[in-house]
C-alpha positions, 0 to 999 in steps of 0.5 A: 773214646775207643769205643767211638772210634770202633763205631766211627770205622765200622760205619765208613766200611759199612757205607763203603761195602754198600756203596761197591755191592752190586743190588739189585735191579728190577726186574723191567729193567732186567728184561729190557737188559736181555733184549740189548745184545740180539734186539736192540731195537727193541730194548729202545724201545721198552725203555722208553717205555719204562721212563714214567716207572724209573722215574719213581725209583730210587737213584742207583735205579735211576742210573742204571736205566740212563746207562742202559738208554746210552748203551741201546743207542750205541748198539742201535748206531744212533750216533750220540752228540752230548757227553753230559749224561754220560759223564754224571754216569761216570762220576756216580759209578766212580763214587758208588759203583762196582769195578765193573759198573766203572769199567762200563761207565768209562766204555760208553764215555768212549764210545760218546766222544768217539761219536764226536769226533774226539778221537784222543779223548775216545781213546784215553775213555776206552783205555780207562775203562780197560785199565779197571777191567785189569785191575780188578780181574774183570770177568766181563770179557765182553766189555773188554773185547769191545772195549780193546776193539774200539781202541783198535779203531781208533789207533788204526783211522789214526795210522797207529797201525802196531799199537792197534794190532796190539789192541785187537789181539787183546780183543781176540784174547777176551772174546775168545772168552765168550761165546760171542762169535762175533766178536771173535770173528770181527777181532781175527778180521781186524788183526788181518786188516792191520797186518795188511797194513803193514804189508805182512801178507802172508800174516794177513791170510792167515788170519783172515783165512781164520776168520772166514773158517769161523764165519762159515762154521757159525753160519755167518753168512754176513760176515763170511762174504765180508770176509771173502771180499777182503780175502779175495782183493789180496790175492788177487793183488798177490796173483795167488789164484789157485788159493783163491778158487779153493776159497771160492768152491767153498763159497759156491756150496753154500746157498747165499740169502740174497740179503746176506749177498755181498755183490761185490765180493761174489763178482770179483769170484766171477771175475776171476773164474772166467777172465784169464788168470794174468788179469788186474784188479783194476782191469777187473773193475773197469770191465765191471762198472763201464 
């Protein structure tokens, strides 16, 4: 009887060490994988191409690859519409997942409700899928940021503006983690946003200040003129043009893609170098678009 009993425990852990090990994934699904952070676009479409293969694999394979479909669209903007894929996906990786394959899961299950237009339930999801992440010692800092990122956004379209900044410092935090300079540019500008916001002026250039000095030494050039067009509408509010001419010869020393160009931040420079330093914003833009 006892030794029954040993028997009976050793195959609940055995199953259970089996259900929480990471196995591996095949190599196609792999490659599509290191496609989805620079190529998205791509990644789609090799997936799609893989449908007939998946089909023959075995569940946990299965899985991976429908995870990997919703995680494609949302990094390629296709908005999703259903959360029933999603939500199996939950349930699997609840049931069989690692902590970090759960934390994933709960990140996409956000991020479909955020596409639907269900903000509470978007952010309970994220919130969810950060809570696994501190719990278990997650070292996916990218999830993370993203995940605090999104939370952020949410809170903020809700006017929650103290709990979002809360949540894009953490943002910042994890992605500081990472070499994803994005992200770390993305999570300074939001931070700046929600100090905005709160008429924290000084905190808000500081920050943007910060992510603009990040962009322009990671040679982000999209992200340095959307920063620049943010910057430059507070101080023009403030008055504070001698900062912003600094700002501005850093701008005109480097030489802009017209793709990259932000038209409305480089007129606003224009603007301010050759209309008289007592001019409004709004002066500025009707003298622009009449």
């Amino acid at each position: 009887m006892k030794n029954l009993w040993w028997f009976c425990l050793s195959s609940l852990l055995f199953l259970a060490s089996c259900g929480w090990r990471e196995r591996a994934i095949p190599v196609e699904l792999a490659q599509a994988d290191s496609l989805m952070d620079v190529r998205p676009d791509s990644a789609m479409a090799y997936l799609a191409s893989l449908d007939s293969f998946v089909q023959g694999e075995p569940e946990y394979v299965r899985m991976y690859y429908a995870l990997q479909q919703i995680k494609a669209q949302d990094k390629c903007y296709i908005p999703h519409t259903s959360d029933s894929v999603i939500l199996s996906l939950v349930r699997y990786y609840t049931d069989y997942g690692t902590p970090d394959q759960q934390m994933e899961a709960y990140h996409y299950l956000g991020s479909v409700y955020r596409d639907m237009g269900d903000a509470p339930r978007a952010v309970e999801a994220y919130q969810k899928a950060a809570d696994i992440g501190k719990e278990n010692g997650s070292r996916r800092n990218d999830i993370l940021g993203r995940t605090y990122e999104q939370v952020g956004y949410r809170l903020a379209y809700q006017g929650l503006y103290d709990e979002a900044l809360r949540a894009y410092k953490e943002s910042h935090h994890y992605f500081l983690n990472t070499s994803i300079n994005k992200g770390k540019i993305l999570s300074l500008r939001n931070i700046a946003r929600m100090y905005n916001a709160q008429s924290n002026i000084d905190s808000a250039i500081y920050y943007y200040e910060k992510a603009y000095t990040l962009a322009a030494s990671t040679n982000d050039l999209q992200r340095e003129n959307d920063i620049l067009s943010e910057l430059s509408c507070i101080y023009i509010d403030e008055g504070n043009m001698m900062r912003l001419k600094c700002f501005i010869s850093r701008f005109q020393t480097k030489k802009i893609p017209t793709c990259f160009m932000v038209w409305d931040a480089f007129i606003k420079i224009l603007c301010v170098w050759i209309q008289p330093l007592t001019i409004s914003r709004k002066q500025m833009q009707r003298e622009i678009f009449i």
